[in-house]
Backbone bond lengths (Angstrom), bond angles and torsions (degrees), N, CA, C in turn:
res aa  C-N    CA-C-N  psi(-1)  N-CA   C-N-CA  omega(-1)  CA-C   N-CA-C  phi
1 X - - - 1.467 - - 1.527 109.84 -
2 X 1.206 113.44 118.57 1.800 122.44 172.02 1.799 105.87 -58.43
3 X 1.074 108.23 159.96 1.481 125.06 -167.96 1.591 86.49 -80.44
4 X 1.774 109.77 141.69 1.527 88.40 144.68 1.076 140.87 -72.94
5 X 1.795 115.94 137.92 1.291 137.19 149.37 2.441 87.58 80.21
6 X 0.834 91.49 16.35 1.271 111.81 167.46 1.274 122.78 61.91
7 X 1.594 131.11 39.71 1.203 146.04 -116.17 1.658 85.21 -128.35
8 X 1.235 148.47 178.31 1.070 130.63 -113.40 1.978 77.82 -142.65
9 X 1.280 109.65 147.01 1.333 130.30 -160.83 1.506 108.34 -57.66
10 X 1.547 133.43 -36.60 1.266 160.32 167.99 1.614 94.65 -36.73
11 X 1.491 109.59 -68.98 1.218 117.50 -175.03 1.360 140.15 -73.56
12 X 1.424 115.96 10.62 1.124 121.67 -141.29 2.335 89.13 -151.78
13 X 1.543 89.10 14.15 1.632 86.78 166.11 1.803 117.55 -101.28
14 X 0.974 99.57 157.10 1.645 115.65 166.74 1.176 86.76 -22.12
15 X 1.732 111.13 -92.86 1.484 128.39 -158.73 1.108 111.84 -58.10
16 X 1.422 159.05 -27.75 1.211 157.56 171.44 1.515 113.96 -80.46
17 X 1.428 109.57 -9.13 2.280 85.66 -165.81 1.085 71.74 -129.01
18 X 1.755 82.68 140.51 1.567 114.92 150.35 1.360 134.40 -36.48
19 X 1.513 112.75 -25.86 1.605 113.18 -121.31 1.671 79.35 -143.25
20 X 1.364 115.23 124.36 1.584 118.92 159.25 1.127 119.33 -97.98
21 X 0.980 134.26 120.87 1.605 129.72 178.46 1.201 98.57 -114.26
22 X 1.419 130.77 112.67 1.654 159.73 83.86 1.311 130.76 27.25
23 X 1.418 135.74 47.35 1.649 126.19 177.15 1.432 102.79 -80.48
24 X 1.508 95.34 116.71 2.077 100.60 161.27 1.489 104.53 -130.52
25 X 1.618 115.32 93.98 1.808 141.94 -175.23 1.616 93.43 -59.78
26 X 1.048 106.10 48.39 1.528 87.10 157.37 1.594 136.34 -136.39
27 X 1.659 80.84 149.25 1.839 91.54 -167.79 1.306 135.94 -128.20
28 X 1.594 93.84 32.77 1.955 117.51 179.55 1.212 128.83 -37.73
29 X 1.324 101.24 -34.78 1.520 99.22 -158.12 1.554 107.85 -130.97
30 X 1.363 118.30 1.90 1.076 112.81 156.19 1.775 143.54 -52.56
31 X 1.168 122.25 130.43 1.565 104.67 -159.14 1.703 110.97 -112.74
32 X 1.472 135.30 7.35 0.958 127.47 173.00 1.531 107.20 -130.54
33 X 1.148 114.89 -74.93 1.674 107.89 -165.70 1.722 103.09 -95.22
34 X 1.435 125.40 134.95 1.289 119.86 -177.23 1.439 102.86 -102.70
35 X 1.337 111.65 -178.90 1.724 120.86 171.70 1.537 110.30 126.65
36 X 1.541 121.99 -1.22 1.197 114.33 -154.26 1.945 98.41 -75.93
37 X 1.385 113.55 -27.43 1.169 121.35 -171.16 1.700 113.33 -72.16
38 X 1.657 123.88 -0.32 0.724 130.86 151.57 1.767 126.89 -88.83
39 X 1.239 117.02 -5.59 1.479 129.04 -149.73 1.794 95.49 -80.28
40 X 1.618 126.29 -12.28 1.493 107.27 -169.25 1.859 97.22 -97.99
41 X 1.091 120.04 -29.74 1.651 116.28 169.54 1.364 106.32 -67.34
42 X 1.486 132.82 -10.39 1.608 96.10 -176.63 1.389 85.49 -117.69
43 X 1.201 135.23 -3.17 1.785 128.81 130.93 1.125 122.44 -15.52
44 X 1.496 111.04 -86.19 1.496 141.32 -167.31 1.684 96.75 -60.81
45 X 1.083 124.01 -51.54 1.409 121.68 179.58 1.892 94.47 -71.14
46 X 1.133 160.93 -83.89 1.600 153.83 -152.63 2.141 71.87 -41.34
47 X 0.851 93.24 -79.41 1.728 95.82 -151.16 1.540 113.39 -43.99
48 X 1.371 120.06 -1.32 1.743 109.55 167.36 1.277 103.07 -88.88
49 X 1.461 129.26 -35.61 1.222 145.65 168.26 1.874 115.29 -53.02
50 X 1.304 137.28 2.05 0.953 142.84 -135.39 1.627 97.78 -129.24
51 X 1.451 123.78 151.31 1.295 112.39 -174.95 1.845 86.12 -112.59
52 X 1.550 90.06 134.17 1.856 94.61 175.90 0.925 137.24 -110.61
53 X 1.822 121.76 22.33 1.826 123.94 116.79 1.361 116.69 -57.32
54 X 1.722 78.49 127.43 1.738 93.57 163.60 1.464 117.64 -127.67
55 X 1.336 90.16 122.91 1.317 115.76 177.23 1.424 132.80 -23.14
56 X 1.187 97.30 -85.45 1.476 112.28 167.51 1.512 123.60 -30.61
57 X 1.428 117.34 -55.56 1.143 130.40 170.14 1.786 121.30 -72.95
58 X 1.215 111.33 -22.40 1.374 121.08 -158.68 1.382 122.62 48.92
59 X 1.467 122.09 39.09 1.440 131.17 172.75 1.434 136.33 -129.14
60 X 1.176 151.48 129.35 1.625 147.71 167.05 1.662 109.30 -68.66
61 X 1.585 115.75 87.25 1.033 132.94 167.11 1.891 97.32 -41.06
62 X 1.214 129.51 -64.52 1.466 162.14 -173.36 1.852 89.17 -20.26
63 X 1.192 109.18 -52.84 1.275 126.90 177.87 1.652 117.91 -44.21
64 X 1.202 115.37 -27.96 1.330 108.24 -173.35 1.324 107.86 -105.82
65 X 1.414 122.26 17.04 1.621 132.17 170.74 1.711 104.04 62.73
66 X 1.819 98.78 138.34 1.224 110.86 171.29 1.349 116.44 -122.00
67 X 1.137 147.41 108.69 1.627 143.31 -155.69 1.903 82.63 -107.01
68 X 1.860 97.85 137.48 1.215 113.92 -158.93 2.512 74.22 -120.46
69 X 1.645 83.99 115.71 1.363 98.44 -178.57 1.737 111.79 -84.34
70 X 1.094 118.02 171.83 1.738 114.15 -172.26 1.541 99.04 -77.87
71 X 0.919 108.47 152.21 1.972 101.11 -169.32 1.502 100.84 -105.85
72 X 1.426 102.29 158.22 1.551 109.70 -168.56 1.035 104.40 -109.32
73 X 1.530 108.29 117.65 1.470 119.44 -171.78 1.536 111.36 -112.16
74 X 1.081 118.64 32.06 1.770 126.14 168.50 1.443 109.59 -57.73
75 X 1.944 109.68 124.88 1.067 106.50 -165.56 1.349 115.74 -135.00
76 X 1.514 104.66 -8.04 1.679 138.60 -151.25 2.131 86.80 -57.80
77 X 1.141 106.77 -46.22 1.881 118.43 -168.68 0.908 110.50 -148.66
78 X 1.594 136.06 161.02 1.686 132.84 124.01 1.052 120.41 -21.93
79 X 1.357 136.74 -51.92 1.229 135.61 -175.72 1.652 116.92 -65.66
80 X 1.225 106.64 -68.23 1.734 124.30 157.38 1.735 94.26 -15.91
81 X 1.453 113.83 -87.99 1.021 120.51 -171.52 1.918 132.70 -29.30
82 X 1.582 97.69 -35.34 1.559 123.62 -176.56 1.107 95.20 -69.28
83 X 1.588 108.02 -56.10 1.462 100.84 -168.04 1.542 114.07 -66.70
84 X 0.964 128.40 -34.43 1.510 137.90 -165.39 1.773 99.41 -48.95
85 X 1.692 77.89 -59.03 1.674 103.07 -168.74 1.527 105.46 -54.68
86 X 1.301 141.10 -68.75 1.360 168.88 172.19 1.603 100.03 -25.99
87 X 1.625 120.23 -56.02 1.379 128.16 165.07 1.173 138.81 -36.34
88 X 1.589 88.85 -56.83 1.811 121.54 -174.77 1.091 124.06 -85.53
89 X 2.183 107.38 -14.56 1.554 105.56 166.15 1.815 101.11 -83.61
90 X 1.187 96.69 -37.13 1.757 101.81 -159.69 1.854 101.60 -62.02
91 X 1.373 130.43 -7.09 1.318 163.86 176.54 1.413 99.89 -70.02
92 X 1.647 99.68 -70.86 1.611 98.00 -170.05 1.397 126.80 -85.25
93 X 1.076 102.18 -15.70 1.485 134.19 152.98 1.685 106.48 -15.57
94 X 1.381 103.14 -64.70 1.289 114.44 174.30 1.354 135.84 -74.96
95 X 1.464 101.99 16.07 1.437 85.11 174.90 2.110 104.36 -125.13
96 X 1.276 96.73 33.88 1.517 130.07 -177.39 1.304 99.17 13.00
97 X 1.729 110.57 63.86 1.539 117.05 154.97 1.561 111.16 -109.15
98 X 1.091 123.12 175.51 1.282 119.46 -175.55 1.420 110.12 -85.86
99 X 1.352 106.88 129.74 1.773 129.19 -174.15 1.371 101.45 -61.39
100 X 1.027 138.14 158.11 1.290 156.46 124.59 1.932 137.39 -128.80
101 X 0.955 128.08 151.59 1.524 100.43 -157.87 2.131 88.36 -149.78
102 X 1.432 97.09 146.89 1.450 92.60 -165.79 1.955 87.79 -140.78
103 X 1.586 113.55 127.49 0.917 127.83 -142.24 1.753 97.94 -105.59
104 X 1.205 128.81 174.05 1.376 152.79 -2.27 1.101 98.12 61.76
105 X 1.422 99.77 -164.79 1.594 123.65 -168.18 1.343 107.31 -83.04
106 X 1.561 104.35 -177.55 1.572 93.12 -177.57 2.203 111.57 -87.58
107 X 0.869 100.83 3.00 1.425 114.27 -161.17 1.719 93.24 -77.40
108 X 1.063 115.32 -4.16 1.470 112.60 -172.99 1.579 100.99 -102.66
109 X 1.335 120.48 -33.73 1.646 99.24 156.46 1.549 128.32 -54.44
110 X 1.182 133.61 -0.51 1.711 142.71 -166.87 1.867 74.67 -64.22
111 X 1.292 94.85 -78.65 1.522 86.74 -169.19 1.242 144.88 -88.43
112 X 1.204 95.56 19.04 1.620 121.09 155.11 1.260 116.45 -53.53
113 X 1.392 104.88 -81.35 1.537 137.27 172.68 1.720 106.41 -42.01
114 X 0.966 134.96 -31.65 1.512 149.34 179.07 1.288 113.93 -55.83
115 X 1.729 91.32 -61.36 1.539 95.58 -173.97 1.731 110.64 -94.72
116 X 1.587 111.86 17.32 1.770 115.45 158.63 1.162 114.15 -93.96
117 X 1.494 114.07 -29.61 1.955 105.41 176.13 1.338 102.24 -84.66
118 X 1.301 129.17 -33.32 1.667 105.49 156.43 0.857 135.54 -21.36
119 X 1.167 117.58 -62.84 1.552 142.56 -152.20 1.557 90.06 -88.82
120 X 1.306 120.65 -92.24 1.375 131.18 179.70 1.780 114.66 -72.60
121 X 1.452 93.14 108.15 1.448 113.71 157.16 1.465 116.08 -43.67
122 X 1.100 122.45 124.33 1.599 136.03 146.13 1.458 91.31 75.69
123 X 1.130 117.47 48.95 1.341 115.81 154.03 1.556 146.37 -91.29
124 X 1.460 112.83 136.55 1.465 112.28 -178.41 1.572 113.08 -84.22
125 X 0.973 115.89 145.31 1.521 145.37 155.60 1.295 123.03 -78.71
126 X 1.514 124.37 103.46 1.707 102.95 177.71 1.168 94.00 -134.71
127 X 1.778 115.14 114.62 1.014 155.07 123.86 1.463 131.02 -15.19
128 X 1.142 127.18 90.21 1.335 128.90 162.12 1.564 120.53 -101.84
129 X 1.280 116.64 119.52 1.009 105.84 -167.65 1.954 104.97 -172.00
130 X 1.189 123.17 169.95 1.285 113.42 -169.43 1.841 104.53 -110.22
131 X 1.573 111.67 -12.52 1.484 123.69 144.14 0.728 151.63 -136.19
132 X 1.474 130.54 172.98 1.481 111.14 -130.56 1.377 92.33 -105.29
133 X 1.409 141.66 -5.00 1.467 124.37 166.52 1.173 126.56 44.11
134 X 1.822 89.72 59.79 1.990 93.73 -170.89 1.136 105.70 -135.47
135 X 1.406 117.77 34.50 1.702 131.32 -178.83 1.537 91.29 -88.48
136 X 1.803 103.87 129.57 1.470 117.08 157.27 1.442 123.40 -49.81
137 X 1.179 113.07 -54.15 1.510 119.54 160.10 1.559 104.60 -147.02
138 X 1.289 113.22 174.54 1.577 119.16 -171.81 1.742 93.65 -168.22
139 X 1.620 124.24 153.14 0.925 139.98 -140.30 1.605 105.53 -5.05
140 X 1.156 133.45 97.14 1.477 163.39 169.67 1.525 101.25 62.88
141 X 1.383 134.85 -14.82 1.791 139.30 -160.26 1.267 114.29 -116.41
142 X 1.048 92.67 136.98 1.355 93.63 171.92 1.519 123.79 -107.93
143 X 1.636 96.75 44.59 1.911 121.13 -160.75 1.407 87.56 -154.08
144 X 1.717 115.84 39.77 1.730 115.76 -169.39 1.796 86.11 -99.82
145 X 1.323 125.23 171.67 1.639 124.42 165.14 1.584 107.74 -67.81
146 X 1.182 118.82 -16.39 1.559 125.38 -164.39 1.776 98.51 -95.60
147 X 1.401 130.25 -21.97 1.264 134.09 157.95 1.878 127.27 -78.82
148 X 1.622 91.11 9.22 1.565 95.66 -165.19 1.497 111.14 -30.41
149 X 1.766 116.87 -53.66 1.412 130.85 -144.88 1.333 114.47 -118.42
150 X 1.425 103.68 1.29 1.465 108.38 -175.00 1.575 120.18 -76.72
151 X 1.184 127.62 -26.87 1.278 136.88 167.47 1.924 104.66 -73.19
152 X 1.151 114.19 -31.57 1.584 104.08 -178.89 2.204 90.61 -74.01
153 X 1.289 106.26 -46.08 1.261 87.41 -162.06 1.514 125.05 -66.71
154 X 1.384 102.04 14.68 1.538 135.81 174.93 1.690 106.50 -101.20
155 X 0.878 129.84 -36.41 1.390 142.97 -157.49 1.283 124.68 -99.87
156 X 1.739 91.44 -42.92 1.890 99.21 -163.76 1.665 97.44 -153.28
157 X 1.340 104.36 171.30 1.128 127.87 -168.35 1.886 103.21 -68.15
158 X 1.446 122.02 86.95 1.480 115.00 -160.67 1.755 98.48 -97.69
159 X 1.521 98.74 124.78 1.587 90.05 170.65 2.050 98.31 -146.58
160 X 1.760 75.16 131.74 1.959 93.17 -164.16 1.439 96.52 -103.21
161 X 1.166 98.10 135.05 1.726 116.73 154.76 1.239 121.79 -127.66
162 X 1.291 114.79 137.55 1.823 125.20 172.36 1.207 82.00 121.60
163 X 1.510 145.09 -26.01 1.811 118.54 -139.25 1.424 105.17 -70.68
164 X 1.354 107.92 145.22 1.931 117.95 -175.74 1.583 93.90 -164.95
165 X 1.594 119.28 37.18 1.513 126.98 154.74 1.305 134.99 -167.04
166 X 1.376 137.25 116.37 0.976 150.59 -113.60 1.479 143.34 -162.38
167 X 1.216 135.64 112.60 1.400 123.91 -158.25 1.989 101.77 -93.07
168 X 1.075 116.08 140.16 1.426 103.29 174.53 1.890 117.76 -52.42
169 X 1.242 106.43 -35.73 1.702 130.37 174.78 1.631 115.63 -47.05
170 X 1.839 107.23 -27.42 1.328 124.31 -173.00 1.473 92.90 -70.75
171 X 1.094 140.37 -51.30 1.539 149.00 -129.40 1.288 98.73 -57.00
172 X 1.339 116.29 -62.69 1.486 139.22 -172.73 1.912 96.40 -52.12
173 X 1.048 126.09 -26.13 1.154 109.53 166.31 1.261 142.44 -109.59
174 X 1.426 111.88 14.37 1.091 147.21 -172.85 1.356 122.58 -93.62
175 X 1.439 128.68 114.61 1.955 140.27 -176.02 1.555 85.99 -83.01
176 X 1.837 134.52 86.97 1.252 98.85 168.84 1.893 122.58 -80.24
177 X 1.421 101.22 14.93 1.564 90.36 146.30 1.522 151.43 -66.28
178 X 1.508 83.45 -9.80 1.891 106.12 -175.49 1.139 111.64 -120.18
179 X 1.656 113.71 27.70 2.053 117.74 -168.82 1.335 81.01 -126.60
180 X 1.196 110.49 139.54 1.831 135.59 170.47 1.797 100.79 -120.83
181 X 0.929 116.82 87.26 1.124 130.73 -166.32 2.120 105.03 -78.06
182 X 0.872 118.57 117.64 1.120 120.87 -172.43 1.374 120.67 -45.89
183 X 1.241 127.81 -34.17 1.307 129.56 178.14 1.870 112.17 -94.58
184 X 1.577 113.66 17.90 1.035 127.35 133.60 1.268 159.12 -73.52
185 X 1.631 100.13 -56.02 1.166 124.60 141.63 1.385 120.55 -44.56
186 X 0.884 140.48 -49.08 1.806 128.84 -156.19 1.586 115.13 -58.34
187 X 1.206 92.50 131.16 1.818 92.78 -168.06 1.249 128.80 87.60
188 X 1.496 100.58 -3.99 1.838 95.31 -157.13 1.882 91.39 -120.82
189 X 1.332 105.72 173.09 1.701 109.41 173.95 0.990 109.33 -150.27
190 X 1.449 127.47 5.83 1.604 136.47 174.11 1.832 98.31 -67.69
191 X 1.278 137.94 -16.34 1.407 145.19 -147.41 1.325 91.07 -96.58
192 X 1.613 116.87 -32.64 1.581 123.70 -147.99 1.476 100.56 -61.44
193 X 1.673 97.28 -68.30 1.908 111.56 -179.79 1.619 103.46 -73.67
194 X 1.213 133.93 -26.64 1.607 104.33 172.54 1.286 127.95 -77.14
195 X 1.475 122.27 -0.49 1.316 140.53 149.90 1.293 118.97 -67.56
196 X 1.531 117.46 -28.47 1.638 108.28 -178.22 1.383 95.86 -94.94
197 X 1.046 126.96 -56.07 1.647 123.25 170.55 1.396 120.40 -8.64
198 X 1.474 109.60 -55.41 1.223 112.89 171.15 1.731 128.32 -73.34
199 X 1.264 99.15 -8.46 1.445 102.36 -176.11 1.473 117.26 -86.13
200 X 1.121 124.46 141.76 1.492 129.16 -172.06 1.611 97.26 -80.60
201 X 1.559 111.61 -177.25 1.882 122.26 -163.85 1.572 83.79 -70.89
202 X 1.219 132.89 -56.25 1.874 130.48 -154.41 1.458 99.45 -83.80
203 X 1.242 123.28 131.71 0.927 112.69 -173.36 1.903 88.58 -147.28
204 X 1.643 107.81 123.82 1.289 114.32 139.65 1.528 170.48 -141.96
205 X 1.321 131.69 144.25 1.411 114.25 -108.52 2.103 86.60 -120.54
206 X 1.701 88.28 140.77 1.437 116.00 175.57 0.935 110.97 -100.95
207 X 1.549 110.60 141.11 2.068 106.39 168.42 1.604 97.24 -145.68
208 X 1.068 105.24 111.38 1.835 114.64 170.53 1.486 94.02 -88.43
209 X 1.310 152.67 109.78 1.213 157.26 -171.36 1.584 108.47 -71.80
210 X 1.241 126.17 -9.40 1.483 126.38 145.48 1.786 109.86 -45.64
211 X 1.459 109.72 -46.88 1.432 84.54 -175.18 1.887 137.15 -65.62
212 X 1.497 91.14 14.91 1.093 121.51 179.82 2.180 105.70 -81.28
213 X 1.401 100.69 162.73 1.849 72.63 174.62 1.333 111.91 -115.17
214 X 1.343 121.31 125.11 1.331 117.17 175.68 1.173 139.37 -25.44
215 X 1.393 125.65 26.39 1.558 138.90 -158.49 2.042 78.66 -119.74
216 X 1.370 114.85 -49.62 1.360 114.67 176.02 1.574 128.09 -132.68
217 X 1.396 86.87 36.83 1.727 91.90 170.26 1.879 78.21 -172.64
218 X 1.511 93.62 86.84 1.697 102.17 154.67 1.347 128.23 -70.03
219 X 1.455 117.54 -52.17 1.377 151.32 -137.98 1.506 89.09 -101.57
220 X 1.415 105.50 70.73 1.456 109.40 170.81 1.827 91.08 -150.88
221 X 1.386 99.18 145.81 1.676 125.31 159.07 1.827 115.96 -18.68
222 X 1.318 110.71 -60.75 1.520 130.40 -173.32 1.610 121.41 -124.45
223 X 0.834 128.85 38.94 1.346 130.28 -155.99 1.645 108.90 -62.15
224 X 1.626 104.80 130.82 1.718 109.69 -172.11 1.190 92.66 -112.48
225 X 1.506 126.75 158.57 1.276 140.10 -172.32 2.028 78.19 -108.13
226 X 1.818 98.96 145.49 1.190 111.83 159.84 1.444 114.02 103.30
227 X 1.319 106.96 22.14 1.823 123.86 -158.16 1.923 101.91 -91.30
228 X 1.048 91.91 -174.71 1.507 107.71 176.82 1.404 125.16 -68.18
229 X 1.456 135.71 117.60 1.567 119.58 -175.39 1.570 106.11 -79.49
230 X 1.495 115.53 -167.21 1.597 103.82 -177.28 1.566 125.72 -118.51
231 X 1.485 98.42 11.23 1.313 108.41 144.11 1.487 136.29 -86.61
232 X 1.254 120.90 -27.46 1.061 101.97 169.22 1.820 124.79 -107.08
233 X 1.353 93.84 13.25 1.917 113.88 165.25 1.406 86.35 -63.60
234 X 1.822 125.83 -76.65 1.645 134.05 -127.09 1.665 71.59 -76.89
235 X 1.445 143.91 -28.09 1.964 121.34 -147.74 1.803 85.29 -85.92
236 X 1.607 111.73 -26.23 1.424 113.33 -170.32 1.306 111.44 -57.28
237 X 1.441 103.53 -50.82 1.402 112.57 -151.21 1.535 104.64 -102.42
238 X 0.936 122.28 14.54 1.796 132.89 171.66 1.698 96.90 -93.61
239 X 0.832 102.32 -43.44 1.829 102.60 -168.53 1.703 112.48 -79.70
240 X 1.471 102.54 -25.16 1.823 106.29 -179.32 1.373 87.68 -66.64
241 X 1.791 125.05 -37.65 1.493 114.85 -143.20 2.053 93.71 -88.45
242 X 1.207 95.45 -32.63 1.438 100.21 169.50 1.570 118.86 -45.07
243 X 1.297 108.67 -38.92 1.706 123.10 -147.57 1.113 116.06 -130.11
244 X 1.451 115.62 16.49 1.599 131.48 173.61 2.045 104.98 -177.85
245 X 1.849 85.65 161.85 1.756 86.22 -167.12 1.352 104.21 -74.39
246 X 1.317 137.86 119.02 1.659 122.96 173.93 1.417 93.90 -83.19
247 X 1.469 115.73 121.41 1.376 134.80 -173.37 1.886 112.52 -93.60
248 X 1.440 107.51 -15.98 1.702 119.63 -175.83 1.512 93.77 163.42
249 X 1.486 83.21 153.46 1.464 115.14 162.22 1.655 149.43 -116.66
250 X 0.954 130.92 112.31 1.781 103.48 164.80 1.324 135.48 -112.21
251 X 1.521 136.81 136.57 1.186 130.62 172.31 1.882 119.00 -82.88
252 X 1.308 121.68 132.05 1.665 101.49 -168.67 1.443 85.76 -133.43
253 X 1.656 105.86 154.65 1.714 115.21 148.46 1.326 105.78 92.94
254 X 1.264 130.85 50.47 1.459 138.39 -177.59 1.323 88.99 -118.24
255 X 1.308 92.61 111.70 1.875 94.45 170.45 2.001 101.04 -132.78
256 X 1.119 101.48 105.60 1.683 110.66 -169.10 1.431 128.19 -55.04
257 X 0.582 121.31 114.56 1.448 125.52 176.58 1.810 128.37 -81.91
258 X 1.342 105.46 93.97 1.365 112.11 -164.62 1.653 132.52 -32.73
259 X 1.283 139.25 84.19 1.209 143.90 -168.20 1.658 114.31 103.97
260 X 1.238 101.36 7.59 1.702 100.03 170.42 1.310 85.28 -126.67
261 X 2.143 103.33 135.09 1.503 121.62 175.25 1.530 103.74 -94.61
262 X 1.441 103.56 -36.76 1.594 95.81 -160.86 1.573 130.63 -40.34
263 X 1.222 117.46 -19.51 1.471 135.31 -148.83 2.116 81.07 -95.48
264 X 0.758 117.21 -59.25 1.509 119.47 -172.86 1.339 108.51 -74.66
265 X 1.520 121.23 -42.67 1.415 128.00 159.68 1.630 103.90 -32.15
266 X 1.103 119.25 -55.51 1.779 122.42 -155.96 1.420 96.85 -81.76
267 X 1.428 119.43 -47.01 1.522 120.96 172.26 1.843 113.42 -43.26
268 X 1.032 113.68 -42.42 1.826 131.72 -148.96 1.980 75.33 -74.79
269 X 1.320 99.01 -74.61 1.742 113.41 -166.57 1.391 110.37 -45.84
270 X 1.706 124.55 -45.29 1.288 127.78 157.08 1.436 136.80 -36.93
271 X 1.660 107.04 -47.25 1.239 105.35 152.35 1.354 146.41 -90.92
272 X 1.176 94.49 -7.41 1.758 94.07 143.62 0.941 108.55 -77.66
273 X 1.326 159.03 -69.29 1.289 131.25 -145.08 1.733 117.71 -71.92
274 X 1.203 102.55 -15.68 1.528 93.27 163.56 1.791 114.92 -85.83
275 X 1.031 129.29 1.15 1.217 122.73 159.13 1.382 111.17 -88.21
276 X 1.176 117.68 -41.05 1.410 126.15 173.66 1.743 116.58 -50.57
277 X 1.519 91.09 -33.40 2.060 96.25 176.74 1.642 105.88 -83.09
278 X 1.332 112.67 -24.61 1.471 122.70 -166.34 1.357 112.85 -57.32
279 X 2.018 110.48 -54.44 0.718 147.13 -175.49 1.353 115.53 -98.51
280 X 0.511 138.73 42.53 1.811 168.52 132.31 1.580 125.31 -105.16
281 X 1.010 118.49 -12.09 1.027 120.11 170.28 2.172 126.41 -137.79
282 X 1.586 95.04 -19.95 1.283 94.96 -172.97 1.240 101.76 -127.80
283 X 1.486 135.11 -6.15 1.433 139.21 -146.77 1.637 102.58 -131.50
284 X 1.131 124.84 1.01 1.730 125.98 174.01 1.720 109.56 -61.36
């Protein structure tokens, strides 16, 4: 396994980095476009390629070391998989560095998210994403990609932005006081702070990279026209990290597209900059 983003061996141990980074390649249960189980190598490759000042912030996130963990490749079921996942966070859990988790599908946060409302009381979930992933179960599991969020919206404080897809069946499980529906949002920034308002101090944060709009994030599983651009995602998501604890993360749904970088390019820069907001404000 290459270092991340190719940063120098020192930084990039257990004992030295801050920062765990999490690959679980999986792509079971996805039902239309595949590739997601390829999506953390053409990550890891945009991000050696990547310059690591950032601007905005004026800081080298890179600096506080990221140790790249053995990835969990449980494949036997959905279920198998939950558990794997559910284990291996509640595992790393313990070694109270900062989580990070790099996706597969989205079905691999179920037990992500599991073992954070454990841990952290009264916690929110914020969801970005272009669906709303609020099926109890769907083709026989309830560990399907289409159940990603439905157990948090049982669990924890769930609040979605981007959503613009939808089963009528979702409704019933749905706070639409806590849905920022994409074709609401657009143009507007009044959505930004009445979304954090609602969010409690723990806060942890989902990104299905569909909720992005296929104009610059193709190379996804389901792609919806009408998604989030990436200025006003990074102004969003700098200010939650400002204005609440981001407790972990995951990135999901990178499925690559052969000879186009940009799509992994935007992924690589994305996650830095949420370490870069993390650590700017909660990580000194």
């Amino acid at each position: 396994m290459i270092n991340y983003a190719g940063i120098a061996e020192e930084l990039c141990t257990f004992e030295n980095a801050k920062v765990i980074l999490q690959s679980i390649p999986y792509d079971g249960t996805s039902t239309w476009g595949k590739g997601a189980d390829g999506g953390f190598e053409a990550f890891l490759d945009a991000s050696e390629n990547m310059e690591l000042y950032d601007i905005e912030t004026q800081t080298e996130v890179y600096k506080q070391g990221v140790h790249i963990t053995k990835p969990i490749r449980e494949s036997d079921s959905p279920t198998s998989m939950f558990n794997a996942v559910y284990d291996g966070t509640k595992e790393l859990m313990e070694s109270g560095k900062f989580l990070t988790f790099f996706g597969g599908e989205h079905s691999i946060s179920i037990g992500v998210i599991k073992a954070f409302y454990e841990k952290h009381e009264n916690l929110t979930v914020l969801q970005l994403d272009a669906h709303a992933d609020l099926r109890p179960t769907y083709m026989g599991s309830p560990y399907n990609h289409a159940c990603a969020l439905y157990d948090a919206s049982v669990n924890t404080n769930l609040i979605q932005v981007g959503i613009r897809s939808m089963d009528v069946s979702e409704e019933e499980h749905m706070d639409r006081s806590k849905v920022y529906f994409a074709e609401d949002i657009y143009g507007q920034d009044a959505w930004m702070d009445a979304s954090i308002a609602q969010m409690t101090d723990d806060v942890y944060l989902t990104i299905d990279l569909d909720a992005f709009d296929p104009g610059i994030m193709p190379a996804t599983g389901t792609p919806e026209p009408g998604g989030l651009d990436w200025n006003t995602t990074i102004r969003y998501l700098r200010k939650v990290f400002e204005q609440k604890n981001v407790v972990g993360f995951d990135i999901v749904e990178l499925a690559p597209i052969d000879g186009l970088h940009a799509p992994q390019f935007l992924v690589a820069k994305l996650y830095y900059k949420l370490l870069s907001y993390k650590f700017l404000n909660h990580g000194k």
